[in-house]
N, C-alpha and C positions, 0 to 999 in steps of 0.2 A: 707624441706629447699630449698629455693630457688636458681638457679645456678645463676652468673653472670663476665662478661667480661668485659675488658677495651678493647678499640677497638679506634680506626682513621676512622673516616668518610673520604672515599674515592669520592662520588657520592653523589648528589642530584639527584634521580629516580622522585619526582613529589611532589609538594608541593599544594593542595588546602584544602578547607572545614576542616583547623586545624588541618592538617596530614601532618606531611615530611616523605616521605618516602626515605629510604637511604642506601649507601653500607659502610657497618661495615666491614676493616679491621685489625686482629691480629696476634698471630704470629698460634696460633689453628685452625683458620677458617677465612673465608670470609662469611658474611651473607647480607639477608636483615635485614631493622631492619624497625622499626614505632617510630618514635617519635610525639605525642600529643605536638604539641607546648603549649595548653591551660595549660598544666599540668608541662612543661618542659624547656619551651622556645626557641627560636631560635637555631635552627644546623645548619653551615655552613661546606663546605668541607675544612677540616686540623683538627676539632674541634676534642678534648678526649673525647670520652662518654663512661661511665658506662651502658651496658645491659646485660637485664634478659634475660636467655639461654634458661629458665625451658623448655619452650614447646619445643623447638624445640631438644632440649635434650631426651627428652619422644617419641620425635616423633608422637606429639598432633596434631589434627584439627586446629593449629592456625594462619592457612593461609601460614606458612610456612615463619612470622615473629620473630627475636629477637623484644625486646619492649627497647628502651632509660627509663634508671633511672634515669640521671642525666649528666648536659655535664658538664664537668670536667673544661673549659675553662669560666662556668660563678661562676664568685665569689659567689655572693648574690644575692640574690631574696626575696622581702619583699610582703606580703599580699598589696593587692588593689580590689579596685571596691566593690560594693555594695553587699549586705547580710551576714545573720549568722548561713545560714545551712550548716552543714557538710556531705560531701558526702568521700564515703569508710573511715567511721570513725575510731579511733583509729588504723591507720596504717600510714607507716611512708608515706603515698602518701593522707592522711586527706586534702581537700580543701575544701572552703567556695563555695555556690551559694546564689543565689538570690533564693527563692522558691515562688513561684507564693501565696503561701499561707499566707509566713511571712510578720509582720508586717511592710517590708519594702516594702513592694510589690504596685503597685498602681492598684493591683487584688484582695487586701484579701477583699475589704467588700462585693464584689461578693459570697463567701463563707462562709457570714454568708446572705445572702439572697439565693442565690440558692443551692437547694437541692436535685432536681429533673432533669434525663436525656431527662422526657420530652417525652419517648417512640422516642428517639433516635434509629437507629440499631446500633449495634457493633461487629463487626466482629472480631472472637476471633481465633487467629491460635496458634501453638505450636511450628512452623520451623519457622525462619528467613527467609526462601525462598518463603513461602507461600504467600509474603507481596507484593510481585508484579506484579506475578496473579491477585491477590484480586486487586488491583490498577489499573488494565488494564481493567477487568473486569469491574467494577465499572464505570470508564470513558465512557468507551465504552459504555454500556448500559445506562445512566441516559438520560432523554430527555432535559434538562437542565445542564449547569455550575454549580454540587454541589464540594462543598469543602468536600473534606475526609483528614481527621487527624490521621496522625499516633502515637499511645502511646508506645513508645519501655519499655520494664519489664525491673528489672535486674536480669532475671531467666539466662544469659546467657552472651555476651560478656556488659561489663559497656559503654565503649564509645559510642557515636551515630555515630562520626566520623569514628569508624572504618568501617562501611556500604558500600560498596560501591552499591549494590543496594540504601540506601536511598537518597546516593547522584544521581544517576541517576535518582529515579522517582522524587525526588525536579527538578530536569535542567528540566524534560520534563512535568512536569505542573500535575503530576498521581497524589501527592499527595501535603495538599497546608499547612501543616506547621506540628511540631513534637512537642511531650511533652517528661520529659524522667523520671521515676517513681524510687521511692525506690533510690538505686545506682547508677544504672543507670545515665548517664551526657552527656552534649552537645546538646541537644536537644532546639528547639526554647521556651520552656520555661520546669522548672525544678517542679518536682511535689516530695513531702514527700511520696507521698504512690498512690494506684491505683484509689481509691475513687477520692482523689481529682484529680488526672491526670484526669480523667474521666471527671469531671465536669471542668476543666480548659479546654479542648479539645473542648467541648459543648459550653460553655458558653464565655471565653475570646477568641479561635482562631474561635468560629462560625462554627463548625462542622457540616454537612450536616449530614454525617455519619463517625464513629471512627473506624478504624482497630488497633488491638491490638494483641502485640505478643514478644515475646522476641529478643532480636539480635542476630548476629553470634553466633552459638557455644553447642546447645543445650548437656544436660549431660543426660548420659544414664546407666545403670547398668545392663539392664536384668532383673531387677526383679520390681515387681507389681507397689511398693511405688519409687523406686530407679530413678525417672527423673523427671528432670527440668522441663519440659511442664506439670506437673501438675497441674500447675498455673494457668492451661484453668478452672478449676473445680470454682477454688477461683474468677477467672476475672468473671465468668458466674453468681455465688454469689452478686459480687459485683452491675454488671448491673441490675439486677434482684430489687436488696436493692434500686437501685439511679432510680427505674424506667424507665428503656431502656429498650430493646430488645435486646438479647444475639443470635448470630448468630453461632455458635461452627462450626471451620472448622476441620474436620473429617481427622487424617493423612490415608493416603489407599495409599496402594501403589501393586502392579504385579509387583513389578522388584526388591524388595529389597532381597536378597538371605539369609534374616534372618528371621523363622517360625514365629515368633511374629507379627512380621509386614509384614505378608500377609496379604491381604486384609483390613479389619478395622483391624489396629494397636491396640495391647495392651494396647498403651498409652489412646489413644483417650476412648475404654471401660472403663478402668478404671474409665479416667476420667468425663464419662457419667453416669456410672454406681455407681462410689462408695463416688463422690466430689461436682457433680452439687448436690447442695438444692433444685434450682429450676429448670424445664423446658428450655430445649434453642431449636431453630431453626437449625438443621443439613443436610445441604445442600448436595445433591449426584447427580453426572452427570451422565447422561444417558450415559451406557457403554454396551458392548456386553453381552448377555444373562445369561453366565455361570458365569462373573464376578457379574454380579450386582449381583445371584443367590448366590453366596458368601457372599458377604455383608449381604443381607437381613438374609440367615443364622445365619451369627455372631448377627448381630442386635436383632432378636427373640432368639437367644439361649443365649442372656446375658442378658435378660429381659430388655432394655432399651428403652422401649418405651415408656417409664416419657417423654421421649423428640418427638419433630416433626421432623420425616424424610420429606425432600422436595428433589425431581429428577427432576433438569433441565436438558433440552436439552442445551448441550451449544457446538455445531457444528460450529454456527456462531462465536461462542466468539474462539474457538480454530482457526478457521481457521484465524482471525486477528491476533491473540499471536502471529500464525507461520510467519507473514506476518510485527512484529513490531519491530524488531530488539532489542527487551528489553532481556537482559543479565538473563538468564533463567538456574538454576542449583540445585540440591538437593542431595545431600549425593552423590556428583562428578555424577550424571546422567543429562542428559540433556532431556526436553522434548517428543524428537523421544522415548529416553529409559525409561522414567517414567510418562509416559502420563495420567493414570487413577490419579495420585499426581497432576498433575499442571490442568486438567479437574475439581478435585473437591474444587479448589481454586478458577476458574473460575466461578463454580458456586456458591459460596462463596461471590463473589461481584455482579454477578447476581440477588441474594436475595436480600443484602444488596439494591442494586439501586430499586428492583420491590416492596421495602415497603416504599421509600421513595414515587416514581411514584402512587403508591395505596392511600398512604397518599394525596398528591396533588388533585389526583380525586375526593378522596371525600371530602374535600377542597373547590372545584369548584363548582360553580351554576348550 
C-alpha cells in the first residue's frame, strides 16, 4: 500500500527537462518532492499537492524524493496531443503516447521495411551509472562525429526525466538523442518494446552506435534470478535476432563490501552464463595483476566462454574521465573509490567506437 501526504509547496528548487523540483511542507515533515509536469502539470509556490511518501518512508534508493500525485489547486485536466499507446497501464497514473511504431506515427512504415540492425554495435550495461562512461568513452575515441543513442529499459526508474546524468550527457553533446522502451517515458521518441526501440534508435534517430540500459534504480535481492539487470541476457537476444552486435558491459567491481559482487558480479555470470542465447563482446580493462587474475578466474570457473573476452588498455581514456568534470557515481562511490567499475565502462565505449573505426577501414579503398 502506498503512503501519501497533503503538503504546501513552499519553494521552487529547479525547474528544467520536465521536472520541478520542490519544497513540500506539512504539519509531519518537510520534504523534497519531484513533480513530472508531463504527467501532473504545473506547481507553483502556495499550490496543495497530494504526495507519495512510499520511498522515502522505506528509506529507499530514491534520491531521496517524495513524488507529486496530484496538485490539489488544478481542477481538471483532459487528454490532448497525438497517440493511443498507453504507458503504466491500468493504474490510476495510465497516459497516452505517441509510439514510434503506431499507426500514427510518421515512423511506422519504417518498420514494416526495416528489420535488420545492420551489424550495428550496442552496448549493453546493467547500472544507470555505467551510461556515461560508456558516453565519454565513446566520444572520445571515435575518429569522427558518430551519433550514439541512448535506449533507457523500464527494468528500473520509468521517467527519462528523472536522469540527471541523461540530461547532462544531452547539454554536452556525449549523447545525440533517446528512445524510451516498454514503460519506460520521456525519452525523444517512445518504443512498445526493445526490438523496436532498437531499430527506431538505428534507423529513425540514425545511430552510429546504441547504448542500452536501464535508468535510476536497479532491484536487487541476493539471489541468482532476483534482479532487474537481467535484462542484459534478453537485450543481448534481442540484438543478436535484429542482427547487431551486442557488446555486454561486465558489473566488476573491488569496492563493493558485498561477496557477490567482487570482482565479476553475480549478476553479470548469470547473465553470461545462464540468459545470453547468443555470443556477445565483453570488454575488460586492463587492471593490476592479481585483479585481472580474478576475473579471468571467475570467467573460466563459470564456463563462459560462449562469449568473447576483449582487454583494453584504457589509461588514456581514464586519465581524460579524471580530467572531464562529468558527474561520476555508483552505488554512492565515486571513481577514486570504484575505479575497476568506471575502467570497465570505459572500455565499454572503447569497443563500441573500435568496431565502428574497423568498419570504416574496411569501407575504404
Amino acid at each position: 500500500m502506498l503512503g501519501y501526504l497533503h503538503g504546501r509547496v513552499e519553494k521552487i528548487i529547479r525547474q528544467d527537462f520536465g521536472v520541478t523540483e520542490i519544497i513540500v511542507r506539512n504539519k509531519q515533515r518537510i520534504s523534497r518532492a519531484i513533480n513530472y509536469d508531463f504527467l501532473t502539470g504545473p506547481v507553483a509556490v502556495g499550490d496543495t499537492v497530494l504526495i507519495n511518501t512510499t520511498a522515502e518512508e522505506l528509506a529507499l534508493g530514491s534520491g531521496g524524493y517524495d513524488y507529486v500525485i496530484n496538485n490539489l489547486k488544478r481542477k481538471e485536466q483532459f487528454v490532448s496531443g497525438p497517440g493511443h499507446i498507453m504507458k503504466l497501464r491500468y493504474t490510476p497514473f495510465q497516459f497516452k503516447v505517441l509510439s514510434v511504431e503506431e499507426e500514427g506515427s510518421p515512423y511506422q512504415q519504417i518498420f514494416n521495411e526495416k528489420v535488420s540492425l545492420e551489424k550495428t554495435p550496442v552496448i549493453i550495461g546493467t547500472l544507470h551509472s555505467m551510461l556515461a562512461p560508456i558516453a565519454f568513452a565513446f566520444a572520445e575515441s571515435s575518429k569522427k562525429k558518430l551519433r550514439l543513442i541512448y535506449i533507457m529499459t523500464d527494468g528500473a526508474a520509468l521517467p527519462l526525466a528523472f536522469s540527471k546524468s541523461v540530461r547532462e550527457l544531452l547539454k554536452k553533446g556525449l549523447i545525440h538523442g533517446t528512445v524510451t522502451a516498454g514503460n519506460a517515458f520521456g525519452g525523444d521518441l517512445e518504443a512498445v518494446n526493445i526490438y523496436s526501440a532498437l531499430l527506431a534508435a538505428k534507423w529513425v534517430l540514425k545511430a552510429d552506435c546504441i547504448v542500452v540500459s536501464m535508468g535510476p534504480g536497479i532491484v536487487g535481492t541476493g539471489t541468482k534470478w532476483g534482479f532487474s539487470g537481467i535484462e542484459q541476457g534478453q537485450i543481448i537476444n534481442a540484438v543478436v535476432g535484429l542482427d547487431g552486435i551486442p557488446i555486454a558491459v561486465p558489473r566488476i567491481s573491488f569496492a563493493d563490501p558485498r561477496p557477490r559482487h567482487r570482482g565479476l558480479s553475480h549478476h553479470t555470470i548469470t547473465v553470461l552464463k545462464n540468459v545470453a542465447l547468443a555470443p556477445a563482446i565483453v570488454p575488460l580493462a586492463l587492471m593490476e595483476r592479481e585483479k585481472l587474475a580474478i576475473i579471468i578466474n571467475q570467467w573460466e570457473k563459470n564456463e563462459i566462454n560462449f562469449h568473447k573476452l576483449v582487454i583494453k588498455d584504457i589509461a588514456q581514456a581514464m586519465d581524460a574521465l579524471n580530467q572531464s568534470g562529468l558527474s561520476l557515481k555508483t552505488m554512492g562511490r565515486d571513481l577514486e573509490e570504484d575505479r575497476e567499475f568506471f575502467a570497465c565502462c570505459l572500455a565499454a565505449g572503447l569497443v563500441g567506437s573500435d568496431l565502428i573505426n574497423e568498419a570504416c577501414g574496411a569501407d575504404s579503398p
